[in-house]
C-alpha positions as CSV (number, residue, x, y, z in Angstrom):
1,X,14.4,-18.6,-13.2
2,X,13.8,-15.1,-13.9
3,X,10.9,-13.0,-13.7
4,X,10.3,-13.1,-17.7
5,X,11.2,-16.8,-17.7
6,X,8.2,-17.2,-14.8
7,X,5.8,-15.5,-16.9
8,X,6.6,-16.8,-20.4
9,X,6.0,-20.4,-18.4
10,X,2.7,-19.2,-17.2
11,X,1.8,-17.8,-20.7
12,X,2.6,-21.2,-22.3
13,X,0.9,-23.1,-20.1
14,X,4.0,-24.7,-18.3
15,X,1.8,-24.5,-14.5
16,X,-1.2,-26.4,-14.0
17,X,-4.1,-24.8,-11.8
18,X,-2.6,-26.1,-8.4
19,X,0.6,-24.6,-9.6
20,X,-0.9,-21.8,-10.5
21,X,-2.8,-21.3,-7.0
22,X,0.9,-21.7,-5.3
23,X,2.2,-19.1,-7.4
24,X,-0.7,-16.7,-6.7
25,X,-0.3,-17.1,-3.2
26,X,3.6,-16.8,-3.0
27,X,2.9,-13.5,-4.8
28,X,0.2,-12.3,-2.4
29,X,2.1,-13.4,0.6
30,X,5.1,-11.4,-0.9
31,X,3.4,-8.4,-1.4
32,X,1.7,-8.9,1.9
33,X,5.9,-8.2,3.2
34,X,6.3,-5.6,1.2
35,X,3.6,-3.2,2.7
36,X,4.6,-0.7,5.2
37,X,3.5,-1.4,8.7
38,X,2.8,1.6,11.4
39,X,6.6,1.1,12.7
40,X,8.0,2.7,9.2
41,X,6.2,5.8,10.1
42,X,7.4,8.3,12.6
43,X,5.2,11.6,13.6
44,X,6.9,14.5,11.7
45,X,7.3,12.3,8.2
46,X,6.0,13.8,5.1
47,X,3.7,11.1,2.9
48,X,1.4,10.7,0.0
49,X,-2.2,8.8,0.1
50,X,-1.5,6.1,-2.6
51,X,-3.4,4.5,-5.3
52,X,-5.1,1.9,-2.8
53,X,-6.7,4.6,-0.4
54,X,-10.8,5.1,-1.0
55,X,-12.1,6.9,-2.3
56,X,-9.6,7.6,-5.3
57,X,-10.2,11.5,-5.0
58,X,-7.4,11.2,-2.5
59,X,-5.2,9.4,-4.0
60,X,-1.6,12.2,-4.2
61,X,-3.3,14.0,-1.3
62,X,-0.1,14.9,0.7
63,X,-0.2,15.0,4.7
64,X,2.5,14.5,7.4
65,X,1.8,11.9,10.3
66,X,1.2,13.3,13.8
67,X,0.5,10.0,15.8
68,X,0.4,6.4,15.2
69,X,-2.1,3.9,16.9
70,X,-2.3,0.4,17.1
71,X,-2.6,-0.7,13.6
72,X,-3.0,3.0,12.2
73,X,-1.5,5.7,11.2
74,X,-2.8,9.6,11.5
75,X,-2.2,12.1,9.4
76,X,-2.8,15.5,8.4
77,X,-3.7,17.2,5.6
78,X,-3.6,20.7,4.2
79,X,-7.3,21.2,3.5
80,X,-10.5,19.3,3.8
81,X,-11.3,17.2,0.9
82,X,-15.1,15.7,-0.1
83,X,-16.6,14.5,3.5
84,X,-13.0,14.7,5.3
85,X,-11.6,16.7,7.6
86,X,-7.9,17.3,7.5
87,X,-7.1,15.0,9.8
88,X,-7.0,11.4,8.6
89,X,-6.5,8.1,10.2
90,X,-5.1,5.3,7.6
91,X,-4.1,2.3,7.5
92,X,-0.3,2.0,6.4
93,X,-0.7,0.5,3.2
94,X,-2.5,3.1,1.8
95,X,0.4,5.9,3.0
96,X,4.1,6.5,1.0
97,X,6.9,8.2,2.5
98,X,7.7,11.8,0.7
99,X,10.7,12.9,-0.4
């Protein structure tokens, strides 16, 4: 089944709500995968605060990554921007690798 197929079937009411509930959670689960961890960022590589980071004011805030922790990655930025400093410590789902 493809993707269009999938959602056509949901449209037309193909799924019942326990169907629908699997489905949700294969998708979250799948997304869940997708995320970057700490390990897929190195100190010296260039990124981008995404669209998940809070406040959105930093969202396309550019930095590079000078350490990572445990679960979390720092970064710095350029300048200071509303109450932070321009050093930043994010979780990695809220970072994407630059170009």
């Amino acid at each position: 089944m493809t993707a269009q197929e999938i959602a056509t079937a949901i449209i037309q009411g193909e799924f019942d709500s326990a169907e629908l509930d699997r489905i949700a959670n294969a998708i979250y689960r799948r997304r869940k995968l997708l995320e970057p961890t700490i390990y897929d960022f190195e100190p010296g590589d260039k990124v981008v605060l995404n669209s998940k980071v809070k406040p959105k004011y930093l969202a396309g805030t550019p930095g590079i990554v000078i350490e990572r922790k445990q679960t979390r990655v720092v970064i710095r930025i350029d300048a200071p921007k509303g109450r932070y400093g321009t050093t930043l410590t994010c979780p990695p789902a809220i970072l994407t690798k630059a170009n």
